[in-house]
Each structure stands twice: as structure tokens, then as C-alpha cells.
PASEBA-1860 file (N, C-alpha, C; in nm, 3 decimals):
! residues 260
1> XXXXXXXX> 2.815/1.460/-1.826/2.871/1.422/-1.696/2.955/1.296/-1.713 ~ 3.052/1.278/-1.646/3.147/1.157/-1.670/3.109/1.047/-1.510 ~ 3.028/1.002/-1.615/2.967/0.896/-1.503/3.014/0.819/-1.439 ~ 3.129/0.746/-1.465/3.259/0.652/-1.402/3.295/0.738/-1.278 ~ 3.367/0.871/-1.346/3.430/0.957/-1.226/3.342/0.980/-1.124 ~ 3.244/1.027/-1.145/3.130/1.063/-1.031/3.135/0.919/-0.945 ~ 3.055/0.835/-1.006/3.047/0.744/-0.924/3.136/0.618/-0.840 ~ 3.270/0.668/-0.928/3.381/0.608/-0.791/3.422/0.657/-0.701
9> XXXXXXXX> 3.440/0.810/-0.747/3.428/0.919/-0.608/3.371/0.872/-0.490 ~ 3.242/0.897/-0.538/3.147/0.905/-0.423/3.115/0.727/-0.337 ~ 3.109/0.618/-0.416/3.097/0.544/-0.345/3.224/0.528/-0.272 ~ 3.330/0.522/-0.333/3.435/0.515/-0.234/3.420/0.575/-0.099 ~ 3.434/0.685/-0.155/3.417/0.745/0.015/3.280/0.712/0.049 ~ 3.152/0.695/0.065/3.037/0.609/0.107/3.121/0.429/0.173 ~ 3.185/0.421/0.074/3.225/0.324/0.154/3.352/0.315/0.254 ~ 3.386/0.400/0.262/3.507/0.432/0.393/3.439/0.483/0.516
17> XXXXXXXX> 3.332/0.548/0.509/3.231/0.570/0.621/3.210/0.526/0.735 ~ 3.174/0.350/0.691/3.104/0.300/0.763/3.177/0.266/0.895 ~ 3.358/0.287/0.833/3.467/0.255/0.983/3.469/0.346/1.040 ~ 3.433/0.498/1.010/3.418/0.603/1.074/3.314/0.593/1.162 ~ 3.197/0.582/1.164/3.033/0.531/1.181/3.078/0.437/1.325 ~ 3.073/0.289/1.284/3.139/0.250/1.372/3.177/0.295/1.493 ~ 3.282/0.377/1.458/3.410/0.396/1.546/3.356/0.488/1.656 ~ 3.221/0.557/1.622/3.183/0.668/1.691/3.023/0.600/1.740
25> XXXXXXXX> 3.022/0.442/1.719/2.893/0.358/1.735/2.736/0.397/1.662 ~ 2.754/0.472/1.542/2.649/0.530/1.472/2.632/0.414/1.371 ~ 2.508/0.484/1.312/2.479/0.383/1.177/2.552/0.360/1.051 ~ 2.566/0.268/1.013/2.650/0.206/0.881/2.580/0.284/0.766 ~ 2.621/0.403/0.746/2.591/0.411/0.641/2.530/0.409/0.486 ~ 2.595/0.285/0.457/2.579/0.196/0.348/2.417/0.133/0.379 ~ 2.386/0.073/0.486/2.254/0.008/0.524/2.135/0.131/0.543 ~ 2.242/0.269/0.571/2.100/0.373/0.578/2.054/0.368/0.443
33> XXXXXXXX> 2.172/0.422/0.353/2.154/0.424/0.219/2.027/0.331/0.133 ~ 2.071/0.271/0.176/1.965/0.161/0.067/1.832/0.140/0.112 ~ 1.852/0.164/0.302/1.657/0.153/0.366/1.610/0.302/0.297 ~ 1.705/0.447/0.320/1.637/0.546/0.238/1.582/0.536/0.105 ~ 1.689/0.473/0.003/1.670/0.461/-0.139/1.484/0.407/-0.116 ~ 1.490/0.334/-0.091/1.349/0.222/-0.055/1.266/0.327/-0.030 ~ 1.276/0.395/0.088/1.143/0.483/0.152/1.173/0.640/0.053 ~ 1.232/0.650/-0.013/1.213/0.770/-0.102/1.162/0.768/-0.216
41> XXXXXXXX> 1.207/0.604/-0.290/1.056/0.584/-0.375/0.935/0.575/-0.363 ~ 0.895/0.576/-0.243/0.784/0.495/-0.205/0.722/0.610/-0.168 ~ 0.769/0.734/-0.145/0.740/0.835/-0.054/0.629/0.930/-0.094 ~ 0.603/0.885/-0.232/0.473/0.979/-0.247/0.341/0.870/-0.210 ~ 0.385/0.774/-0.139/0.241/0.676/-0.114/0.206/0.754/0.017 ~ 0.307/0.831/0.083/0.300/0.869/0.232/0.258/1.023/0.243 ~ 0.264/1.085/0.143/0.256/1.212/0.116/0.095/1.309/0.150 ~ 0.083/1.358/0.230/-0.022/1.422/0.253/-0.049/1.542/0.120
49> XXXXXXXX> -0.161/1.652/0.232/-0.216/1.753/0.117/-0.047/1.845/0.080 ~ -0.019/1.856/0.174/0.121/1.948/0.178/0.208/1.888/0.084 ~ 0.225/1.757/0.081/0.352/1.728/0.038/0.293/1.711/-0.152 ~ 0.173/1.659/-0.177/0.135/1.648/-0.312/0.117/1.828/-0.354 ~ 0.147/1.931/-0.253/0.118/2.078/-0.333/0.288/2.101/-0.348 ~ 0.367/2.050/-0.244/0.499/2.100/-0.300/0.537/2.032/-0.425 ~ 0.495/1.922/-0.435/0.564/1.837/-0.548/0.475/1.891/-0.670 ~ 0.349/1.922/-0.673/0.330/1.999/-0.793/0.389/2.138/-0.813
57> XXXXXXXX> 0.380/2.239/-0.708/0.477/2.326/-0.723/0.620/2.310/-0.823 ~ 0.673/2.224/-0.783/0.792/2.176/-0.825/0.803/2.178/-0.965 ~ 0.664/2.065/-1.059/0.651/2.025/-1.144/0.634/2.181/-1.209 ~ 0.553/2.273/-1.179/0.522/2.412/-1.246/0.641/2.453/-1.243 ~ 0.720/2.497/-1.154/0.877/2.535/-1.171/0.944/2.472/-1.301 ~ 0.916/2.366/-1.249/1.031/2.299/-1.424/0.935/2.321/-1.567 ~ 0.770/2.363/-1.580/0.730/2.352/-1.671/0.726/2.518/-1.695 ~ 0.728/2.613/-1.606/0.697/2.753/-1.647/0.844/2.745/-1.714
65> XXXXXXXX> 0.997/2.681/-1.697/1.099/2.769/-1.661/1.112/2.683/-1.831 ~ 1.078/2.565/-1.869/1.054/2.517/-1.993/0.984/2.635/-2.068 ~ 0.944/2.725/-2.081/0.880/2.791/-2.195/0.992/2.889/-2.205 ~ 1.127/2.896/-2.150/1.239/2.949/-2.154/1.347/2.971/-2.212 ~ 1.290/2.811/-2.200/1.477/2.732/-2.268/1.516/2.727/-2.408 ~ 1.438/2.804/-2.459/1.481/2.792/-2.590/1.525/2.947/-2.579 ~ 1.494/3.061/-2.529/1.535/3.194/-2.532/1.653/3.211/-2.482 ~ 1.681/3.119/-2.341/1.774/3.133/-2.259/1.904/3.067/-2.323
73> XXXXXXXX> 1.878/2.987/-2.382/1.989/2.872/-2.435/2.103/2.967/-2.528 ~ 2.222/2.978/-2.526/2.317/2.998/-2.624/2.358/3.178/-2.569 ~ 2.239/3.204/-2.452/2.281/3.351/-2.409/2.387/3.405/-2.322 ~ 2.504/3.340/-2.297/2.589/3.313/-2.182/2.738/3.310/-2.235 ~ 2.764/3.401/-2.300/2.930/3.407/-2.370/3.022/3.454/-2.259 ~ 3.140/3.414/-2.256/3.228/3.506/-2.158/3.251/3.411/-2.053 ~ 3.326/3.493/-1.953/3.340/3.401/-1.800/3.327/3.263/-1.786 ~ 3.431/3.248/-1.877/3.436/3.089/-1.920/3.529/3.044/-1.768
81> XXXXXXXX> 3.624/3.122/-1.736/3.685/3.084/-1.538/3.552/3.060/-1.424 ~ 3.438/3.145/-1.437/3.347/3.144/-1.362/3.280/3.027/-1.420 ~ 3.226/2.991/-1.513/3.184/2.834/-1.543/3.297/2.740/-1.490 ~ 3.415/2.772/-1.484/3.484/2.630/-1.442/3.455/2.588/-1.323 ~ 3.469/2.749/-1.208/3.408/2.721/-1.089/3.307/2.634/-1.024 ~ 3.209/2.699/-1.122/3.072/2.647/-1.077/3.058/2.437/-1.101 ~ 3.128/2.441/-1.231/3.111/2.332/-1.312/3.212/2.195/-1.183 ~ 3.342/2.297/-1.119/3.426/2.201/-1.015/3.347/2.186/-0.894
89> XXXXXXXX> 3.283/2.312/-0.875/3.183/2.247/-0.726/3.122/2.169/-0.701 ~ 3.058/2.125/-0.829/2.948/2.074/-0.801/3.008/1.883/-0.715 ~ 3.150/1.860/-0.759/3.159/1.725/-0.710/3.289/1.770/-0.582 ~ 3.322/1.877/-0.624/3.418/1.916/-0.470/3.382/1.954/-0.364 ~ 3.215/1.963/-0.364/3.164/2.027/-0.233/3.122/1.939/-0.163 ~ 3.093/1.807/-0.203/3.044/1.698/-0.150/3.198/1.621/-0.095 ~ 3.292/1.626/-0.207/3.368/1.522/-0.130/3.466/1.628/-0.019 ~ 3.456/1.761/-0.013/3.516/1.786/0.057/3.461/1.810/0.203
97> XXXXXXXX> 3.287/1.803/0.161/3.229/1.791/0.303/3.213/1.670/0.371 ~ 3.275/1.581/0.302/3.273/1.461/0.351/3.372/1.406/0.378 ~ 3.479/1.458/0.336/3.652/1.433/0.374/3.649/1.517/0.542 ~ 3.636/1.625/0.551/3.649/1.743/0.661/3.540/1.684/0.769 ~ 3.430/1.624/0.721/3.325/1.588/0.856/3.340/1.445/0.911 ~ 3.390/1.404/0.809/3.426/1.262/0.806/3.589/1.225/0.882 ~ 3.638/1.269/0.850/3.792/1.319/0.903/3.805/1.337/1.022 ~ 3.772/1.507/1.019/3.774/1.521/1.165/3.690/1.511/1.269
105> XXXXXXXX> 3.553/1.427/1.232/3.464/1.359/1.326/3.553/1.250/1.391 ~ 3.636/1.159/1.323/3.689/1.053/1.388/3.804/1.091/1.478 ~ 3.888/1.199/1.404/3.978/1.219/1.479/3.955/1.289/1.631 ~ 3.840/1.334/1.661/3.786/1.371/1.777/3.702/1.328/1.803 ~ 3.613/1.192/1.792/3.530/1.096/1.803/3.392/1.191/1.818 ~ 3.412/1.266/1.706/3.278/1.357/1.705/3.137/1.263/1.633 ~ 3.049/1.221/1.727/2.981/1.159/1.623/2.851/1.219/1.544 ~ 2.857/1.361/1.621/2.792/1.453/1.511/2.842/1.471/1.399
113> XXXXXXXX> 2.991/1.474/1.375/3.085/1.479/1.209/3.092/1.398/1.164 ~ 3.037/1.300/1.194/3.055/1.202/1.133/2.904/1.154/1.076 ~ 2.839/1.201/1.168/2.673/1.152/1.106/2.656/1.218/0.970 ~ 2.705/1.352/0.959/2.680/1.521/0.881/2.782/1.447/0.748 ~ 2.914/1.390/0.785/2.935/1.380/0.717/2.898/1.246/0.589 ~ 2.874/1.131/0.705/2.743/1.018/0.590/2.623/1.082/0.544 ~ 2.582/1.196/0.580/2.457/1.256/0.519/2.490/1.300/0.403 ~ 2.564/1.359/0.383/2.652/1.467/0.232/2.655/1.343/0.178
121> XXXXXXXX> 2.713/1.211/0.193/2.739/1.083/0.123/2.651/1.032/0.052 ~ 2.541/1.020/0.122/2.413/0.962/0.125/2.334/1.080/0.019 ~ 2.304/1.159/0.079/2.230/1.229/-0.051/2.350/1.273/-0.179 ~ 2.427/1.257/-0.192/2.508/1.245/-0.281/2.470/1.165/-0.387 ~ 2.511/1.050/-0.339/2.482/0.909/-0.422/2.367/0.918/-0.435 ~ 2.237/0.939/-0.356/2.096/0.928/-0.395/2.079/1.060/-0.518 ~ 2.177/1.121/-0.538/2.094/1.231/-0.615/2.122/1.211/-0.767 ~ 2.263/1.151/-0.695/2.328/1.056/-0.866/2.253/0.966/-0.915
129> XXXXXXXX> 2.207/0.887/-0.808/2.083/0.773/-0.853/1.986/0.792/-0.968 ~ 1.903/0.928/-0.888/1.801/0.964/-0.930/1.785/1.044/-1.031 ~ 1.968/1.108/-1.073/1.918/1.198/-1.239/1.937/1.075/-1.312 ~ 2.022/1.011/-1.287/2.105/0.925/-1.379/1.983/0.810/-1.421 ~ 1.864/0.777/-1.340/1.741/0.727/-1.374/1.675/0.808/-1.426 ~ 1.659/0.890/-1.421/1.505/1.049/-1.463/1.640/1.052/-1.638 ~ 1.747/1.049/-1.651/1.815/1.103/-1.788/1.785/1.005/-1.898 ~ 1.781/0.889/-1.864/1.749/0.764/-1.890/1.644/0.744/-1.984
137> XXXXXXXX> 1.525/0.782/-1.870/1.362/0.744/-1.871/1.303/0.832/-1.970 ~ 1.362/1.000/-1.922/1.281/1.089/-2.011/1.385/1.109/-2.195 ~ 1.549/1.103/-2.193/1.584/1.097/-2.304/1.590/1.248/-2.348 ~ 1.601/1.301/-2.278/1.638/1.458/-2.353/1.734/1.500/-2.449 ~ 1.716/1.551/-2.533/1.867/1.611/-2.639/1.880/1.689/-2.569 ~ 2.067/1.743/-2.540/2.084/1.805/-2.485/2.092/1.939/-2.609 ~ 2.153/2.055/-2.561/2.124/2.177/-2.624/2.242/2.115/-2.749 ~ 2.194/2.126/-2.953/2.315/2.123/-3.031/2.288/2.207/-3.093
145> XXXXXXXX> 2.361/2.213/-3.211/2.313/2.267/-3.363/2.243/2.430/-3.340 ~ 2.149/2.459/-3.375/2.105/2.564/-3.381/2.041/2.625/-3.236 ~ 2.060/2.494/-3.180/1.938/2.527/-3.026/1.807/2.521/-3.051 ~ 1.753/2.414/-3.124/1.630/2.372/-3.162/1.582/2.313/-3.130 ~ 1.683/2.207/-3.044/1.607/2.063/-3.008/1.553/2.076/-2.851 ~ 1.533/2.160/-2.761/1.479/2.192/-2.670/1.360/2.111/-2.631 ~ 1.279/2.016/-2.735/1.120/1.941/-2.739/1.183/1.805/-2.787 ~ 1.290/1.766/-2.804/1.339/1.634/-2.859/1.332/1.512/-2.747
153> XXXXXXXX> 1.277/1.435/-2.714/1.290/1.313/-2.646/1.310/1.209/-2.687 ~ 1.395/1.108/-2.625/1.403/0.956/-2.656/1.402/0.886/-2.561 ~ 1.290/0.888/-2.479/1.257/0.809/-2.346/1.346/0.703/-2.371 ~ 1.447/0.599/-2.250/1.495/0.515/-2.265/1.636/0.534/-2.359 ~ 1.680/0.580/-2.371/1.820/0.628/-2.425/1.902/0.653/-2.334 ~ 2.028/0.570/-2.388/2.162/0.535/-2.305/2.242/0.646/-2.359 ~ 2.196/0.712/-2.475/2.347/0.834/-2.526/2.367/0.939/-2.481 ~ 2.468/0.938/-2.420/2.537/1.113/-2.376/2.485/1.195/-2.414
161> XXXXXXXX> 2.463/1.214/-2.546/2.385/1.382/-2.638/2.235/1.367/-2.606 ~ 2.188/1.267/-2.517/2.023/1.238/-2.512/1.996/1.183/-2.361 ~ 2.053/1.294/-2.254/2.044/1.254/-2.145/2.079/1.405/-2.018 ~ 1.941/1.470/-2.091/2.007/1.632/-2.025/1.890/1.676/-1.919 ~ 1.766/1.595/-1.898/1.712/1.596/-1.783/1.695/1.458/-1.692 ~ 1.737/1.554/-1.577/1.779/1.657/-1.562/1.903/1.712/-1.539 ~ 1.951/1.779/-1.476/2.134/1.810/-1.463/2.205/1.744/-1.314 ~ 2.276/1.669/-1.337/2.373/1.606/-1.283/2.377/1.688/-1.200
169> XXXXXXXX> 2.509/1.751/-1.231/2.571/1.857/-1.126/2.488/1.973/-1.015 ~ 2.379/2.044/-1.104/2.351/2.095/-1.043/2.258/2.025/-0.922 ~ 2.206/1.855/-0.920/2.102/1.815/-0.838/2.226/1.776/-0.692 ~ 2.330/1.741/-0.774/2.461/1.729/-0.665/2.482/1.800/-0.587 ~ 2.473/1.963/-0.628/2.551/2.091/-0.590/2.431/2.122/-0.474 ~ 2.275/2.116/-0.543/2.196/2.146/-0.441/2.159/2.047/-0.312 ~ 2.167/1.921/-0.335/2.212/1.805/-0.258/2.288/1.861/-0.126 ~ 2.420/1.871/-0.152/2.548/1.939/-0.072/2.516/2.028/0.037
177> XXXXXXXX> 2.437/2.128/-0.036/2.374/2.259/0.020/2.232/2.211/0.112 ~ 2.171/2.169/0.051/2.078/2.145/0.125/2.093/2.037/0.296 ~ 2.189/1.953/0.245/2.216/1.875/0.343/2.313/1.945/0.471 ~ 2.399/2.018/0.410/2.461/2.091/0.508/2.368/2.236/0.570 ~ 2.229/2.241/0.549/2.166/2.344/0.620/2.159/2.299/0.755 ~ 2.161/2.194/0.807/2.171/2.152/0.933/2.283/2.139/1.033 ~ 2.422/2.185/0.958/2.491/2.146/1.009/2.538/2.299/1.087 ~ 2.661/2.256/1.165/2.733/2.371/1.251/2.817/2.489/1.163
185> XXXXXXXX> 2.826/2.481/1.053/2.878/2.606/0.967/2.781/2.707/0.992 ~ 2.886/2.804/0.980/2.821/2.945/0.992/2.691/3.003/0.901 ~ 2.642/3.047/0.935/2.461/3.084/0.830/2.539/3.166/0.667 ~ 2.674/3.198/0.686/2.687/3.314/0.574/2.779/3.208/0.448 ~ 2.798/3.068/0.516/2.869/2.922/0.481/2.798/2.892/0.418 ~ 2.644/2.850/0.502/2.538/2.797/0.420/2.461/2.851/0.302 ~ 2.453/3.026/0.311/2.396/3.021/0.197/2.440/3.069/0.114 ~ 2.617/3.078/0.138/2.724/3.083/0.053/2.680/2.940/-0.027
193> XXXXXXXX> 2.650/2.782/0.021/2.675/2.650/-0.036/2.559/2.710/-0.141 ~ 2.459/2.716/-0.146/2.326/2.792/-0.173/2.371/2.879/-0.375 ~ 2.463/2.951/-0.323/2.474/3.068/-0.395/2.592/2.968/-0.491 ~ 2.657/2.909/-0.460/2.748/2.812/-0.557/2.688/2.682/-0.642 ~ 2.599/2.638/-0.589/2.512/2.567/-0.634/2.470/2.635/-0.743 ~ 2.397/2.770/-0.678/2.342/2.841/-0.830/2.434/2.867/-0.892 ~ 2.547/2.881/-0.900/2.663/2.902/-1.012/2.678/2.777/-1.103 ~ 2.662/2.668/-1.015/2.714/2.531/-1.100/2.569/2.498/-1.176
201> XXXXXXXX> 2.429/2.568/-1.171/2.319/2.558/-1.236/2.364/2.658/-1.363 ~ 2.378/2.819/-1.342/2.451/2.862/-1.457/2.566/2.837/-1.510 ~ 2.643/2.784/-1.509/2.788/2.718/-1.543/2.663/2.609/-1.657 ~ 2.629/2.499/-1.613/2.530/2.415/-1.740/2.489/2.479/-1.849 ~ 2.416/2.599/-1.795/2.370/2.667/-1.920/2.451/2.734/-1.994 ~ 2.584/2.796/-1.905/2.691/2.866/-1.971/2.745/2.792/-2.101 ~ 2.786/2.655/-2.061/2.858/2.558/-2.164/2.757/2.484/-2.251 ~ 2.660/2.517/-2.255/2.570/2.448/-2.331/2.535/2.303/-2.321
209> XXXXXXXX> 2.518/2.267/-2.216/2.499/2.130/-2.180/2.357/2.073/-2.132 ~ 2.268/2.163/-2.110/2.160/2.163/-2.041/2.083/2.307/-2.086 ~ 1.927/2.280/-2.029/1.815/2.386/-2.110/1.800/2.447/-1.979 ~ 1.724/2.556/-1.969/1.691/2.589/-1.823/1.607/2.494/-1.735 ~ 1.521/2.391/-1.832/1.449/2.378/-1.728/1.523/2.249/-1.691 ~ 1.646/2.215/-1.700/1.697/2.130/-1.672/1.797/2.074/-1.511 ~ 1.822/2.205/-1.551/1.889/2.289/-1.463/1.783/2.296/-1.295 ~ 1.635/2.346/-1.344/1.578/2.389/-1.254/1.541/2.256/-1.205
217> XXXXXXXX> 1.527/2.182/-1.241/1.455/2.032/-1.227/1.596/1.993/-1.143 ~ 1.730/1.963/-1.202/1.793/1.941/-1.130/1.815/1.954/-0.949 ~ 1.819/2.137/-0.985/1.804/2.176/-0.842/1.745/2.158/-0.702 ~ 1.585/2.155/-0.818/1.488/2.080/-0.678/1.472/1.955/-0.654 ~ 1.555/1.871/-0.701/1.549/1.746/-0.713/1.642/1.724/-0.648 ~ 1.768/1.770/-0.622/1.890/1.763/-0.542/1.845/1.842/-0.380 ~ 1.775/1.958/-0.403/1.731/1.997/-0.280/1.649/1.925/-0.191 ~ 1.543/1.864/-0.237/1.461/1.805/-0.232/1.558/1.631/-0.116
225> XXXXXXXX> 1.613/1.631/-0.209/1.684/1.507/-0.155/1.741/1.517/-0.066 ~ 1.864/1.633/-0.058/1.900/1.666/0.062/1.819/1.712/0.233 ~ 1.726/1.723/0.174/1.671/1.762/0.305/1.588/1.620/0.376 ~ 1.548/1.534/0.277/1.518/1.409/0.273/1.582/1.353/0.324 ~ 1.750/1.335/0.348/1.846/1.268/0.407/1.836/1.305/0.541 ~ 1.883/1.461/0.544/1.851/1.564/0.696/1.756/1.514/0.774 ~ 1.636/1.447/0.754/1.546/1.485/0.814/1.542/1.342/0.909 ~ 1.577/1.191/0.789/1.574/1.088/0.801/1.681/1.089/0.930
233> XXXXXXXX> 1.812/1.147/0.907/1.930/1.158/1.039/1.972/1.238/1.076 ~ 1.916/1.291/1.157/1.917/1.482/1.194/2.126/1.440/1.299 ~ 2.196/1.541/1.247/2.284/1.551/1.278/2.312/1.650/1.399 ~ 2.252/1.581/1.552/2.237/1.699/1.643/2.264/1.573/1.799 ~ 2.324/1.652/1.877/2.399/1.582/2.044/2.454/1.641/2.076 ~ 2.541/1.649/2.162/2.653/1.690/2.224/2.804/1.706/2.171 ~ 2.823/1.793/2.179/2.969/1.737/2.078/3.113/1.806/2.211 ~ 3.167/1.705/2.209/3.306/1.726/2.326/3.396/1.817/2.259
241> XXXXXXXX> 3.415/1.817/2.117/3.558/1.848/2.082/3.545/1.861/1.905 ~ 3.526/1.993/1.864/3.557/2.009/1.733/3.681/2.074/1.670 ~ 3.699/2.076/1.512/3.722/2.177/1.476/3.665/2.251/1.407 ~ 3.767/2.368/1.396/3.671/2.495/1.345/3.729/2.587/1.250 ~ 3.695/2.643/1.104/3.793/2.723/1.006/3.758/2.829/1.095 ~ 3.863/2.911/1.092/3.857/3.058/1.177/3.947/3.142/1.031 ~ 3.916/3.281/1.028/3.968/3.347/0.984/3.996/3.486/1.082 ~ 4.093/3.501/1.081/4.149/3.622/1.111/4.330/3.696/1.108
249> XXXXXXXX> 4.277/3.793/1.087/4.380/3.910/1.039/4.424/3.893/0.884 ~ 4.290/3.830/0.779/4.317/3.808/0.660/4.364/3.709/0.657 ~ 4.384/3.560/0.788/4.423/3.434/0.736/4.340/3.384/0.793 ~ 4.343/3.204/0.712/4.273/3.137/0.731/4.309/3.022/0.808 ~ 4.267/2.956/0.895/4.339/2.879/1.038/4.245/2.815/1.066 ~ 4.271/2.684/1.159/4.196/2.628/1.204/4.205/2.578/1.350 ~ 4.062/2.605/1.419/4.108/2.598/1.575/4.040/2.469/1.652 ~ 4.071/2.407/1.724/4.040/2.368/1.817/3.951/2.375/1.943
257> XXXX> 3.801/2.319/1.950/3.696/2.338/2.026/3.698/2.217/2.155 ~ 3.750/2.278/2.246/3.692/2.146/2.317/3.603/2.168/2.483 ~ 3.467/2.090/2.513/3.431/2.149/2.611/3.398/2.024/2.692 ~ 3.443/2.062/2.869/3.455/2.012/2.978/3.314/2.049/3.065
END
């Protein structure tokens, strides 16, 4: 992952927000950001019976899908266009849900688009946070050579080739998705975001960059987060005046909502 790029992206726009926010008298953003960061570490002190069975759940997901990754690894030739896809979503789905909610929340002082769209922001950056710490800590080799090193760790390692759990992109991609389950897009939108996500999880494995269970760890870790954001600022009121992608007669257009 090209860590510079990611993370000027995204704070930038995190930080153009907050005049949007503002403008529509909502929360700064930037100040949600960092009280969440706080209460999401902290969050398994708060965690009941439910929440300590999903989070082991979780942990079995990434450890069954580990007895995998060495079978799965190197099996993915071909559809090298369909990896590009998957591999561009994963940072175009965020900034474009955050350009479009962010955008045209202000321009129609929607301050539902604008909340939806600091949420995509927010679990964005938190999800970057949190591989980019977990890649760190645990030190993974990523997939080389023969596809052997699948069991290699160097807890505490700063090197690119030793920093593959879990996956960047895909905790981004599910981030995106997850955060926009709340929003006003259509149900066939959302689990369209859903179904691209899983592309940008196989796209990792396609290019050899990541093991499966890296991938899978990613996912729920990005999901996980996103709904974490959702929940913290539910993106729901009244809304005077949207817009809206419409398709019809085979084009794609955009209309104008406004109610009196």
C-alpha cells in the first residue's frame, strides 16, 4: 500500500469537512474523529456477552481461513483488468463518497450529506489507523518466493515485504460499504458497495500481496469499523432538498429532490 498517497487523500478531505459541518451546524468532524479513535480502543472494556462472542467469531474467521493461505496463495492467474478494478476501489469509493455527500450536502444545506459524508471520512481514516498499527505489531511476510512464508512474523517491523496483516485496502473497501449501509442509496447500491469490496479482497490475493487470511481480517476489521462510526452518528432527519443518480432510457442523470 502506498502509505503517503492514502493518507493525504483522506485527511485532506477529513479536513475540508469540518467547513461543510459547520455550514449545516453539525459536528466538526475532526473532534468526532479523535473522541471515536479514544472510545474504539477502549471498547472492548464496554463489551458485553454479545459483543466478546462476535469478536471471537471474528478471531475464528481469520484463524479457520489461515489454514488456507498457503493453498489459496498463487491460485489466481488471469483478469489482471478485474484486479485493477477491485485494487482502484478500494480508495475511490471512499473519496468519492465523500466528495458527492460532502458536496452536495452543502450545496443544498443537506445536513444529512453531510453527516454520511464525515462518516465515510471518519471510518476511513480509522481503518487506515488501525491496519497500519495491527501491520506493524504483528509483522507479516507478505506472500514471496515459493509461497512459503505464510507463518513468517516480525512483530514490530517497519518493511513493506513484512507488513501484510492485515490488508489495507480491503479494511478500506469494507469500511466504505459498511458505513454507507445507512445511508439513502438504493439497497441494490449497497450491496453492490458489499460485492466490490469483495473484489478489492480478491484483487490482494490476485496480485500476490496478501494471504487469505489477511484479506479476511482486513474485511472484518473495516466492517467492523464502519458500522462503529454509523452507529456513533446515525445519519438520519429531515432532508429539504437532495440529489439523486437516476438512470433512465440507458442514461445516467442526475435529479433534483426537493420537498415543501
Amino acid at each position: 500500500m502506498q502509505r503517503s498517497t492514502w493518507w493525504c487523500a483522506l485527511v485532506l478531505l477529513l479536513i475540508c469537512l469540518p467547513h461543510l459541518a459547520a455550514a449545516e451546524g453539525g459536528e466538526c468532524p475532526l473532534r468526532a474523529t479523535v473522541g471515536d479513535a479514544a472510545a474504539l480502543v477502549t471498547a472492548p472494556a464496554r463489551w458485553d456477552g454479545h459483543g466478546w462472542s462476535m469478536a471471537a467469531a471474528g478471531v475464528g474467521a481469520v484463524g479457520l481461513s489461515a489454514v488456507l493461505d498457503r493453498r489459496l496463495a498463487g491460485q489466481w492467474p488471469g483478469n489482471d483488468w478485474l484486479a485493477e478494478i477491485g485494487n482502484g476501489y478500494a480508495l475511490a469509493a471512499p473519496v468519492a463518497a465523500i466528495v458527492w455527500y460532502g458536496g452536495h450536502g452543502w450545496l443544498t444545506h443537506d445536513a444529512v450529506a453531510v453527516r454520511t459524508g464525515a462518516n465515510v471520512a471518519e471510518a476511513a481514516v480509522l481503518a487506515v489507523a488501525a491496519t497500519e498499527f495491527l501491520k506493524v505489531a504483528v509483522g507479516r511476510e507478505r506472500p514471496a518466493g515459493g509461497l512459503t512464508n505464510h507463518r513468517r512474523f516480525h512483530p514490530g517491523n517497519f518493511s513493506e515485504r513484512r507488513t501484510s496483516f492485515p490488508s489495507g485496502h480491503t479494511a478500506l473497501a469494507f469500511a466504505t460499504a459498511a458505513t454507507l449501509q445507512d445511508s439513502d442509496l438504493p439497497t441494490a447500491a449497497k450491496v453492490g458497495a458489499y460485492g466490490l469490496a469483495t473484489l478489492t479482497a480478491w484483487s490482494r490475493l490476485h496480485d500476490e500481496r496478501h494471504w487469505l487470511s489477511d484479506v479476511v481480517g482486513g474485511g472484518l476489521l473495516g466492517y467492523g469499523i464502519g458500522r462503529f462510526v454509523a452507529h456513533r452518528h446515525p445519519a438520519d432527519g429531515p432532508r429539504a432538498a437532495r440529489l439523486i443518480p437516476v438512470v433512465a432510457d440507458g442514461r445516467l442523470g442526475v435529479a433534483w429532490e426537493r420537498r415543501f
